[in-house]
N, C-alpha and C positions, 0 to 999 in steps of 0.2 A: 399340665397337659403333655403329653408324649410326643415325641416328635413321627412328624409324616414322613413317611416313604412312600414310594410311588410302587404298585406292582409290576416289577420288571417280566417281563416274557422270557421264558428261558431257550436260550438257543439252540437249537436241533441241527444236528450235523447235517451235511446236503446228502443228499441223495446222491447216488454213485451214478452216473451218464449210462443212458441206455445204450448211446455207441459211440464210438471215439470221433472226438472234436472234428478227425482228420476228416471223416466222410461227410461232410456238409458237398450239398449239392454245389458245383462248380461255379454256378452263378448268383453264389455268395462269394466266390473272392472279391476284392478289393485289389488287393495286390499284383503286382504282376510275380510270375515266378521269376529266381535268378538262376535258376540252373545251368544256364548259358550264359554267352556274352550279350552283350545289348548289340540292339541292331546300328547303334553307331561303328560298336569295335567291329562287326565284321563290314561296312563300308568301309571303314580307315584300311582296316588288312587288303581286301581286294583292291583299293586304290594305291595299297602297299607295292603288292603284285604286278598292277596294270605299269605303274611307274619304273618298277625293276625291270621289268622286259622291254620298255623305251627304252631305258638308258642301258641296255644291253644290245638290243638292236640298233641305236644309233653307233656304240662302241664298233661291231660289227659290220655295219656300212664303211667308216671310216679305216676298217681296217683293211676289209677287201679292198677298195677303190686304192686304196696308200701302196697295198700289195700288186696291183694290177689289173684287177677284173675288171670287166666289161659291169654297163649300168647294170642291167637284168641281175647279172649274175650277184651283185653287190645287194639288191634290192632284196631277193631270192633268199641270200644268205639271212641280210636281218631281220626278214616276216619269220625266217623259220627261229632267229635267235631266240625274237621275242616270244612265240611259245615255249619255245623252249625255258625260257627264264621265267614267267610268268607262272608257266603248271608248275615248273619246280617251287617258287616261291607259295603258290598258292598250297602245296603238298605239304608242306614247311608248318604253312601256319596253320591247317587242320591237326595237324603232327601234335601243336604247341595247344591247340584249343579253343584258337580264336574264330576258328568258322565253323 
């Protein structure tokens, strides 16, 4: 008796994609994109920022008043430090790509 084999089906190459994988409707992603930072790293940098311009402004207070100015003037000084360090800071880390 001859030995059996089974009729195998012969494999047919695929078919080439009518359009590229990439244009699938948006609401088939799964994923989120990474093309940015995550919305944690820009919290941590802006509270990077918020923190550099307190402790810029408090430096500032302490050094007016040590210097001689009057409260206002002391007070005055370190609202304007802390913008002042803060946009810099902040300018900094869009520079870098974290916002």
């Amino acid at each position: 008796m001859p030995p059996i084999t089974p009729n195998l089906p012969t494999a047919q190459p695929p078919a080439p994609p009518s359009a590229p994988q990439e244009a699938a409707a948006p609401h088939d992603a799964t994923a989120p994109t990474t093309n940015g930072p995550s919305k944690t790293v820009k919290v941590l940098a802006i509270l990077i920022a918020v923190l550099s311009g307190a402790v810029g402004a408090l430096i500032a207070l302490m050094l007016t008043r040590h210097l001689g100015a009057t409260a206002l003037i002391a007070i005055g000084s370190a609202g304007v430090t802390f913008l002042g360090v803060t946009t810099t800071v902040k300018y900094i880390e869009e520079k870098l790509g974290l916002l």
